[in-house]
Structure formats: structure tokens, C-alpha cells
N, C-alpha and C positions, 0 to 999 in steps of 0.2 A: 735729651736721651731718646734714641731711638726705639719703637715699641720693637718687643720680643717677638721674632719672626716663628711659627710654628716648625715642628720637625714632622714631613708626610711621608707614609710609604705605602702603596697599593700592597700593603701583602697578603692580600687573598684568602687567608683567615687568622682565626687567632691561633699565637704557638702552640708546638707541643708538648711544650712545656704545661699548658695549661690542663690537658687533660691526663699527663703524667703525673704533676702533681695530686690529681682527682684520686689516685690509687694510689698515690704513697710512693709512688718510683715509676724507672722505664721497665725492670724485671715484672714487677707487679700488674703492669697494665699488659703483658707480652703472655701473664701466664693467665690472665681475665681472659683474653681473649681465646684463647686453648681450650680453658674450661668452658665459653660460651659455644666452641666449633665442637666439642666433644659431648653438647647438650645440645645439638643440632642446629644451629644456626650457620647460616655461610655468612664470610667473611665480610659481603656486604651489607647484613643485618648487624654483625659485629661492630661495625663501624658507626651506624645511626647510634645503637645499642652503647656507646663506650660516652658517646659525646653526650647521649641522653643524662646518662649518670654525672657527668663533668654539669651540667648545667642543674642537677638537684644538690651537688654539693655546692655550687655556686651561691643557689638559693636560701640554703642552711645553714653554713658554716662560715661563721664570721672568719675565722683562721685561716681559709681556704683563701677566700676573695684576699685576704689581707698578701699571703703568697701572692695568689695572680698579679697583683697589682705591684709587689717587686718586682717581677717580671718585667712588665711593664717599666717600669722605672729602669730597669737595669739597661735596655733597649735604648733609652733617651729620645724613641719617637713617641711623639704627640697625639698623631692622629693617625689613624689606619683606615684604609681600607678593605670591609670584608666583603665576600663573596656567599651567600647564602646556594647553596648546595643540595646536590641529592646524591645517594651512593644504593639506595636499597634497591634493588629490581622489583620491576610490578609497581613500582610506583613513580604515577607522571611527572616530569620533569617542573612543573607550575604547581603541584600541589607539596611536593617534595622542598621547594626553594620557600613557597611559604612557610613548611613546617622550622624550617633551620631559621626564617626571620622570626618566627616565635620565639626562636629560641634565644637570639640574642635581644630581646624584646627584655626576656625571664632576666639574662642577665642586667639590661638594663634598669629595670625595677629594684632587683638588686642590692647594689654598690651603686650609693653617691658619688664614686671616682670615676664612674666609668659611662658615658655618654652619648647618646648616641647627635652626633652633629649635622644638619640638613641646609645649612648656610655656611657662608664664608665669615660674617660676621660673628657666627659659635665658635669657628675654626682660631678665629684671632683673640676670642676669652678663652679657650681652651690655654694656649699659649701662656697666658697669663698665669696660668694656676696650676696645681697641681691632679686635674685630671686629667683620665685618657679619651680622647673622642675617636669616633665611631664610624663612617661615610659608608654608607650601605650602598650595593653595587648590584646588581645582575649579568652574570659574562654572555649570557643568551637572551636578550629581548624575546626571541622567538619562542623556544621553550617555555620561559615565564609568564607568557602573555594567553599560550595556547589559542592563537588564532583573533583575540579580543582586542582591538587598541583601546577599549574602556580600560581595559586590566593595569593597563600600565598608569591611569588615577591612582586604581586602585593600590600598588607601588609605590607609588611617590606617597602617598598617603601614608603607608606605615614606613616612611622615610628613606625610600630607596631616590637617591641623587646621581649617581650614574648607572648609566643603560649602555654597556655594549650589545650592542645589535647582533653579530651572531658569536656563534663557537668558530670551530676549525670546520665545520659544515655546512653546507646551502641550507638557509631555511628558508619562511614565508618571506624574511626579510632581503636576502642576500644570500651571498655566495663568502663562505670561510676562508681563511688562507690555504689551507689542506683539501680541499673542495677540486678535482678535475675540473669543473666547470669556470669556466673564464665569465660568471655574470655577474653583474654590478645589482647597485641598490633599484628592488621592487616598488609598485606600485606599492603596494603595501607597508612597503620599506618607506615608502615618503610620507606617508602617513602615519607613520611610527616617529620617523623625525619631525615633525610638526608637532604632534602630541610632545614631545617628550620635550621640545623648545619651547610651546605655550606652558609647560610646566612651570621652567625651570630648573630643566636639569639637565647632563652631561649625557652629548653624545656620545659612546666609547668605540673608538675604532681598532682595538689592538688585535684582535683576534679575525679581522675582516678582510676577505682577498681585496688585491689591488685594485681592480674595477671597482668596490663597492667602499671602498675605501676612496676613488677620486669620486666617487658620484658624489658619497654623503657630505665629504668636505666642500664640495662644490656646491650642492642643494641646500644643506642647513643653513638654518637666516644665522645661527649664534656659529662663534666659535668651536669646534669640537677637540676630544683631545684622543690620543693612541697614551694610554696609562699606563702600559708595560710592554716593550718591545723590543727588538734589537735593531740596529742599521747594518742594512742588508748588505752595503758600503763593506763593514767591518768583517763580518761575520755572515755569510750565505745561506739564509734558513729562513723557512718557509713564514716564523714566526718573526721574521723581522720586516721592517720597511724599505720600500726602497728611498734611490736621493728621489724620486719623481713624487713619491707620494710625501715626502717632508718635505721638498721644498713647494708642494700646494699643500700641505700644512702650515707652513710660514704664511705664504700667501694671504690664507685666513685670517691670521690672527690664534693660533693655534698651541696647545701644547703637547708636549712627549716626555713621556716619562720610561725611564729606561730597564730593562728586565732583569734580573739577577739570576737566572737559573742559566748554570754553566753548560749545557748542551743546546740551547738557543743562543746566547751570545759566543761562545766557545766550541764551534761543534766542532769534534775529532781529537780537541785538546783535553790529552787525560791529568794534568794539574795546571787548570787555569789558576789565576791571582785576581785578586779585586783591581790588575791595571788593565784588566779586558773592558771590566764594566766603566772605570774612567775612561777607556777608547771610543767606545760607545757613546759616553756622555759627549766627549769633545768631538766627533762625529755629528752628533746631532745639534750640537750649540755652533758647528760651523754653519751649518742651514740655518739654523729658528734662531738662533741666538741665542747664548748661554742667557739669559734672563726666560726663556721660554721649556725650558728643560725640567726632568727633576726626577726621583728615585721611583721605581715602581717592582718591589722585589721579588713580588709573585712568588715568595720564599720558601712557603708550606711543604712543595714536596722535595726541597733540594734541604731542609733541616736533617742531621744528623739523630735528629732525635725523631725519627720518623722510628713507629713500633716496627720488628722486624716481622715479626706477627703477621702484617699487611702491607707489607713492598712487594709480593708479587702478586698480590692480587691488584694491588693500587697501579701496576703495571696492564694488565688486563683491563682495567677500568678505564684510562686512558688511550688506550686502542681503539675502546668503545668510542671513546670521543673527537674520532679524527687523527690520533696521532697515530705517527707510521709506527708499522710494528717492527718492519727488522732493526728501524732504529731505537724504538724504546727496548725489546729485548736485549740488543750488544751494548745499553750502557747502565751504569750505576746513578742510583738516584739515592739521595738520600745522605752525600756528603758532603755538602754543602760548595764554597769556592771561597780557595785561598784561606783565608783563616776568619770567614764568616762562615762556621757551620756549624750553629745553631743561631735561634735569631733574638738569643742576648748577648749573641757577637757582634750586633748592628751597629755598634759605636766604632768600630773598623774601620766602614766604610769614610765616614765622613775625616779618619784619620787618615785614608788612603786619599781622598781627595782635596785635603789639606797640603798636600803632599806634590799635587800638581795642579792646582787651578787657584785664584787669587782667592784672596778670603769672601769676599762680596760675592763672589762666583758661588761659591762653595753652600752660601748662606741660601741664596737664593735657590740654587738645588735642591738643599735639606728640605724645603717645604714653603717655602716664603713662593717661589715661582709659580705652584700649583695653585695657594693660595689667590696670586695676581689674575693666573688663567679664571680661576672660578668666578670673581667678582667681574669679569668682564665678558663670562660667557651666560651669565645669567640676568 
């Protein structure tokens, strides 16, 4: 019998389902937040302020965690990975990402179901059992590190295993995809990559302009991977790859994992379907090879269950970070694609690609592929 292949998805955090439930509903958590802006807080204190509470009911409430974890279940993925964040202004981007790993620290203390995994060999007992793992992530090396390559020890340390190098903007490291500047990976950027390979751990390229993106897959001794993206091929946006940059991904030895938010792989299409994101996949598995592919749904803010409370602030906040305005203004975020819109609709997907790629295909996408990347990139 063949052992039980894990189910991965980069989804960039946990649902929101999980902190809806923290208040009893999505009305509940919508009029929290009203009373906390009508007791003076802005919207970005509202937001640290809502998750802070989701993680003391975590803490306390056996009933709660017990919810969370059908959640979890109802999704049928295995292992996640999260993104540890900041949203309050006045506060640095490295002290901010640690306070949010505390916090999934809190939860992992926790609940026995819920785990946080820093190998590929937890990734394949996870599989096995009935809990959920964990793969801690940083989408800014730069940010995170604030100027230190000791910092990034200090990261791996409380279990951070992937490291994408920048945002959508230049930093010490590089040059963003949304970045004017056309530079590749810094001095400093190679010494980011060396540290983070004598770790091991994963280079992440998804959010890196194309120079900095051929430098780092060309300079790192290991493997690298782009976790969530689109093919530029398919779909023409800034957040995707081009074929030059996947096929010196291939080259490597490399993986890609494909993006789920319908205005990176679908831009202008006002009801995409999940056969965008199989276009994409089959796109990329023409390059790398479908064994070298896999999901990465970067979900969080294309969930339906986004509070109404902060979409337009959560619009603002990402302006801040690179993304273009007149295009985040002219679209709707927050309704997911096709009939994954919220993300205990995740069981969709693997029916959509049931649907056109061989089963073995299929398998290896769900998370068996990203798996293979990890044990041979580290």
C-alpha cells in the first residue's frame, strides 16, 4: 500500500472562519468592530485587536478549538502554510511578524491537533493522523530581518521554514514584482540566501521581480520554490511568472505552486471558475513538469467571509504594499472564484482537477509534489 500523500496549500493565513467563529458569527464580529472604531480605534488596531481575542478563546475554550478544528477538517487540507503579519501602523514590520508568530506559538501550545511542522518528515506524520500542520513563512525576508542576517537564525529558530525574500517592493534584498526598478538580487540578498540554505530552509520567490528572481534561482546552492503565483503565459500580471523565469525554475530543480486569487490569475475576468487555476497549473506542469507543481491559494483575502467592517480598509493596506491602486480600487475582493468562496470550499478544487488531469497528477499537486520539493531542497 502506498503511504498517504499529504494535502498543502500556502494559504497565507488561517480562515476566517476561525476568528468569526471567536464571536459567535460574521454579524457579531462586523458589530465588534463598529463598537471598537466608535471607542476610538482605527481599523488597523481593530484588526491586531479582533485576532488578539480569537487567539485568548483559542487558549481557553476547549469548544472553540474543537470548532476550529472542523474547519480544518472540513477543508481536507493537511498542512498550511501561514504568513505571520502586521496591520497596526507605528509598528515595525520585524516586531509586528514576531508578535503574530507568538501568536500562533499560543495556539500551538494549545491544541494537540494542531502543529506546528519544520520538516518534511512531520509533513509525512501529519498525513498519517488526524492533525493539522503548520509551515511558517515570512513573505518579506527584508522586513523580518530589519537589516540583520543573524535575525533570520533567529526565525528558523521559532520555526519559520520559508523565507520569501521581498514583498512587491525593493528592499535590502531585491527588487519586488511591482517595484519600477529593474534590479536583481543584492549583495546582501546573497547573503540572505546562503544563510537561509545553511539553515535549511526555503528560498521563496513568489512575490520577487524577474531579475531577482533569475539571480536567486541561479545563486542558491539548494533548490528554490515561487509558492504562489500565476503564469504570466496565462494570465499578464505583475504577480505572475514569466515562461523565462519557470523554465530556469525547471532548470533547478525547482517548485511552483499556483495562486488562487482571481485578479492575479484572472485579471479583467469578472466570474472566473476554478478552470483558470487548472490552466495555470497545466501551464506550469508544461515547463516543470506536473510532478513539480502544486496549490498555493494565498486565499485569506479572496474568502467571502472577509468582515465587511474591513474591505476597505484591507484595500488601503494593500496599496501600502505595492499593489496598484487603480487596480485594487476598480475590483471586488472578497468573493472568492467560481465556487471556492470561502475556504471550507477547498474540497472543490481537487474536484475541479479531478476533472482534468490524471489521478497521479492530481495527487501529486494536492501536496505530495511540494512535499518531494522540500526533501530535496533541504
Amino acid at each position: 500500500m502506498s503511504e498517504q500523500r499529504p494535502v498543502f496549500d500556502y494559504a497565507a493565513s488561517a480562515p476566517w472562519e476561525q476568528v468569526i467563529r471567536a464571536y459567535g458569527g460574521r454579524e457579531e464580529l462586523n458589530e465588534e468592530i463598529r463598537r471598537l472604531v466608535a471607542d476610538g480605534l482605527s481599523k488597523d488596531e481593530c484588526w491586531e485587536r479582533i485576532w488578539d481575542h480569537e487567539v485568548d478563546r483559542f487558549e481557553t475554550d476547549p469548544e472553540f478549538r474543537k470548532a476550529v478544528q472542523r474547519v480544518y477538517q472540513t477543508t481536507g487540507v493537511d498542512v498550511i502554510s501561514v504568513t505571520p503579519w502586521v496591520h497596526e501602523q507605528g509598528v515595525a514590520e520585524h516586531v509586528g511578524q514576531r508578535r503574530d508568530l507568538s501568536r500562533w506559538q499560543s495556539r500551538f501550545n494549545a491544541a494537540d491537533w494542531l502543529r506546528k511542522i519544520t520538516s518534511p518528515d512531520e509533513m509525512r506524520q501529519v498525513a498519517r493522523t488526524d492533525e493539522v500542520g503548520v509551515v511558517l513563512n515570512t513573505q518579506n525576508v527584508g522586513g523580518a530581518i530589519n537589516g540583520s542576517i543573524d535575525t533570520i537564525d533567529v526565525l528558523y529558530n521559532e520555526g519559520v521554514r520559508i523565507f520569501q525574500l521581498t514583498y512587491n517592493y525593493q528592499n535590502l534584498l531585491g527588487t519586488g514584482c511591482n517595484d519600477p526598478s529593474e534590479g536583481g538580487l543584492s549583495s546582501f540578498g546573497r547573503e540572505a540566501v546562503d544563510r537561509i540554505n545553511e539553515l535549511g530552509g526555503i528560498v521563496d520567490l513568489s512575490h520577487c521581480g524577474k531579475q531577482t528572481t533569475l539571480d536567486a534561482i541561479e545563486y542558491s546552492d539548494d533548490p528554490v520554490a515561487v509558492t504562489h503565483a500565476g503564469c504570466q503565459a496565462v494570465a499578464d500580471h505583475y504577480r505572475g511568472k514569466s515562461d523565462r523565469e519557470i523554465e530556469a525554475l525547471a532548470r533547478a530543480g525547482g517548485y511552483m505552486g499556483v495562486v488562487g486569487l482571481p485578479w492575479f490569475i484572472a485579471p479583467g475576468d469578472e466570474n472566473p471558475t476554478l478552470d483558470v487555476l487548472a490552466d495555470h497549473l497545466e501551464h506550469a506542469s508544461s515547463i516543470l513538469g506536473s510532478d513539480n507543481v502544486g496549490i498555493g491559494t494565498d486565499f485569506f483575502p479572496a474568502d467571502s467571509q472577509f468582515p465587511e467592517e474591513l474591505l476597505s480598509y484591507y484595500k488601503e493596506f494593500i496599496i501600502g504594499l505595492g499593489f496598484d491602486r487603480e487596480k485594487v480600487e476598480s475590483r471586488t475582493i472578497a468573493d472568492g472564484i467560481g465556487r471556492f468562496e470561502t475556504y471550507e470550499d477547498w474540497p472543490v478544487i481537487p474536484q475541479k482537477l479531478r476533472k482534468r488531469l490524471d489521478s497521479d497528477e492530481v495527487e501529486g499537486i494536492l501536496g505530495g509534489n511540494f512535499l518531494n520539493y522540500w526533501e530535496r531542497a533541504v
